[in-house]
C-alpha positions as a Markdown table, in Angstrom:
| # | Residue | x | y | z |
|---|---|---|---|---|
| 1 | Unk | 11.4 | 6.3 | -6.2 |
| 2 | Unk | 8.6 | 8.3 | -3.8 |
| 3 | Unk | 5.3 | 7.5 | -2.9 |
| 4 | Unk | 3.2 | 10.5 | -1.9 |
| 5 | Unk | 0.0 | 10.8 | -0.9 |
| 6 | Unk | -2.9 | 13.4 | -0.9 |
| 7 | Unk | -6.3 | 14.5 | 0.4 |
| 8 | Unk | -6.7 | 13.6 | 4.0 |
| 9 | Unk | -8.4 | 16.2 | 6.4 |
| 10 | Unk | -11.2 | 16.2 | 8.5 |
| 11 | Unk | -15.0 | 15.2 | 7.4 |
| 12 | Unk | -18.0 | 14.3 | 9.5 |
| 13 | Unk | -19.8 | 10.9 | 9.5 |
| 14 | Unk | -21.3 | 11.0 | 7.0 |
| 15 | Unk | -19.3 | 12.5 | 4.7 |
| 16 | Unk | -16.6 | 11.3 | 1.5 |
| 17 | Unk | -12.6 | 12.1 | 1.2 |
| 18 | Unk | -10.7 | 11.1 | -1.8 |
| 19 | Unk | -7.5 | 10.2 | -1.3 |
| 20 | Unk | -4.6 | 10.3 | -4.1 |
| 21 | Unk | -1.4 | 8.8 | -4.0 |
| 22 | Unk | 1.1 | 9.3 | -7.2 |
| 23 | Unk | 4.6 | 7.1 | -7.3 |
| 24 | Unk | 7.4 | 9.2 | -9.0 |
| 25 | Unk | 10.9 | 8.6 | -9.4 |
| 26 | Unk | 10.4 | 5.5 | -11.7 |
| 27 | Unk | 10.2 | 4.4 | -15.7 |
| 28 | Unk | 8.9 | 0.7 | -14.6 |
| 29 | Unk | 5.2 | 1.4 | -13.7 |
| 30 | Unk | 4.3 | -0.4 | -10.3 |
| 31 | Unk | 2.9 | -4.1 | -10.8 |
| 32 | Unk | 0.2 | -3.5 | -7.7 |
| 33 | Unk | -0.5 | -0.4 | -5.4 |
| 34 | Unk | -2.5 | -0.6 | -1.9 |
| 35 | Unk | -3.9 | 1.5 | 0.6 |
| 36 | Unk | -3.1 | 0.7 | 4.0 |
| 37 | Unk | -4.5 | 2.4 | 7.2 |
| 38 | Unk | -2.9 | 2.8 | 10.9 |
| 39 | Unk | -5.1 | 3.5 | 13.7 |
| 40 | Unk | -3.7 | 4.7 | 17.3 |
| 41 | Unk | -2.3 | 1.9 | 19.1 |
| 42 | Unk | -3.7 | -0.1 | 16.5 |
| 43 | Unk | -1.5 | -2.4 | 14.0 |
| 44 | Unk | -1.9 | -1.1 | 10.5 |
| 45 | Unk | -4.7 | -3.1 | 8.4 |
| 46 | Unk | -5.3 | -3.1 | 4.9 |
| 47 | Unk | -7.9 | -1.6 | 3.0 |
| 48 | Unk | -7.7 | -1.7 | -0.4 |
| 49 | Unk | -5.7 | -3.2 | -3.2 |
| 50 | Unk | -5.4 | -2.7 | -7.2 |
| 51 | Unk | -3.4 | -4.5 | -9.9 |
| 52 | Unk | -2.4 | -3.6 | -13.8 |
| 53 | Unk | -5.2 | -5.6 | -15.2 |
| 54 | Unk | -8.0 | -3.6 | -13.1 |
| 55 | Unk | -9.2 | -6.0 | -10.6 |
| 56 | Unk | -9.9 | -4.7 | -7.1 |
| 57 | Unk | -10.2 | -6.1 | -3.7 |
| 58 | Unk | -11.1 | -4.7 | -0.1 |
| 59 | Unk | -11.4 | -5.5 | 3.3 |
| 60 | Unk | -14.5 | -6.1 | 4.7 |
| 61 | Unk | -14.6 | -3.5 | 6.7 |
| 62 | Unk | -14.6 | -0.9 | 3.7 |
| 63 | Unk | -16.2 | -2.9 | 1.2 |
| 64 | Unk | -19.0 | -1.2 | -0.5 |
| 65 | Unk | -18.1 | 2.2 | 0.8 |
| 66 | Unk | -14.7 | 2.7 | -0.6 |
| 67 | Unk | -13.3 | 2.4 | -4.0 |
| 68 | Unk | -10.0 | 2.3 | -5.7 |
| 69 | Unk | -9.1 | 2.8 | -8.5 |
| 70 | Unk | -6.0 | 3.9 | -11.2 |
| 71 | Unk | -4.9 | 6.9 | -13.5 |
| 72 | Unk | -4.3 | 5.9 | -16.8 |
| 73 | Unk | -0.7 | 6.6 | -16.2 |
| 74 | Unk | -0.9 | 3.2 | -14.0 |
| 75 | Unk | 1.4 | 5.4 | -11.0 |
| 76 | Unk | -1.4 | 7.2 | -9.7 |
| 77 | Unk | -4.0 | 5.5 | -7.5 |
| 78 | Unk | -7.3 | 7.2 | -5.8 |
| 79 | Unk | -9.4 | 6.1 | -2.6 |
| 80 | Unk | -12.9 | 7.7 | -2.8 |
| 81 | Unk | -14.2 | 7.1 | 0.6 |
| 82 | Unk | -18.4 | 7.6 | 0.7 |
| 83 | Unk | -19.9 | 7.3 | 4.2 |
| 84 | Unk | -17.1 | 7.6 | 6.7 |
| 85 | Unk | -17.6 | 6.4 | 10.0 |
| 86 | Unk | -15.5 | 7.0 | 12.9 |
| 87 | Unk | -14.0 | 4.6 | 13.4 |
| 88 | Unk | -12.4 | 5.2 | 9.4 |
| 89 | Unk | -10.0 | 7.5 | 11.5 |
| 90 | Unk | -6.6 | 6.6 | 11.0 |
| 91 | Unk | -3.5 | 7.0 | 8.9 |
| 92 | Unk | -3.8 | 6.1 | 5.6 |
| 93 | Unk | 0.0 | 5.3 | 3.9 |
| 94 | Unk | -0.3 | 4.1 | -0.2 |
| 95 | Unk | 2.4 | 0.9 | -0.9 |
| 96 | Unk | 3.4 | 0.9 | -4.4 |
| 97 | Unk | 4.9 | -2.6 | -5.8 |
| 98 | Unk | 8.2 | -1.7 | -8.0 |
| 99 | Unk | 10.1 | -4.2 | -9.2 |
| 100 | Unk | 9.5 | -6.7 | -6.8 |
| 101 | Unk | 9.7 | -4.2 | -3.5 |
| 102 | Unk | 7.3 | -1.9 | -1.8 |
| 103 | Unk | 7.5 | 1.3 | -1.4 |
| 104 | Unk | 5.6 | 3.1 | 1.1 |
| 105 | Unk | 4.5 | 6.6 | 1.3 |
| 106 | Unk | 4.7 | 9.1 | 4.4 |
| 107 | Unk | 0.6 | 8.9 | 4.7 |
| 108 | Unk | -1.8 | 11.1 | 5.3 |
| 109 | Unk | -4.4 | 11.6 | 8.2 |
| 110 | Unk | -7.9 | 10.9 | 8.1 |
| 111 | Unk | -9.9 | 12.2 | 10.5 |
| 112 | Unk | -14.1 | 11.5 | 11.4 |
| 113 | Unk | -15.9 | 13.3 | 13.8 |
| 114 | Unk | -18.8 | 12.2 | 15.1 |
């Protein structure tokens, strides 16, 4: 099983990123996939999280800003990120939930400039 994500780079404030992250390797579709983010000498926070039936939840520090959400294919989850702010900058790494254990993915940097 591997978790891969997608779409990091470099935006101003200001500006939006989507992020994609696609679990492969499995027949058993994950039961709940996350976004998690890792600032420099920062412990890694959640951000967002999604489950089978649709329902959503974010940190507080993202919410109404960023939004997840799944492929129909239920291994594919996006981030579209609207009005990045600086301190957004950080690595973001997609958990997937299989089976009962998480699987992270390598992540992928997110960087806003001022």
């Amino acid at each position: 099983v591997q978790v891969v994500e997608s779409g990091g780079g470099l935006v101003q404030a200001g500006g939006s990123l989507r992020l994609t992250c696609v679990a492969s390797g499995t027949i058993v579709s994950p039961t709940a996939m996350a976004w998690y983010r890792q600032a420099p000498g920062e412990q890694r926070q959640w951000v967002a999280g999604i489950i089978p039936n649709g329902i959503t939840k974010y940190a507080d520090s993202v919410q109404g800003r960023f939004s997840i959400s799944r492929a129909r294919a239920q291994n594919t989850v996006y981030l579209q990120m609207n009005n990045l702010k600086p301190e957004d900058t950080a690595v973001y790494s997609c958990k997937a939930v299989i089976r009962a254990v998480d699987v992270w993915g390598q992540g992928t940097q997110v960087t806003v400039s001022p």
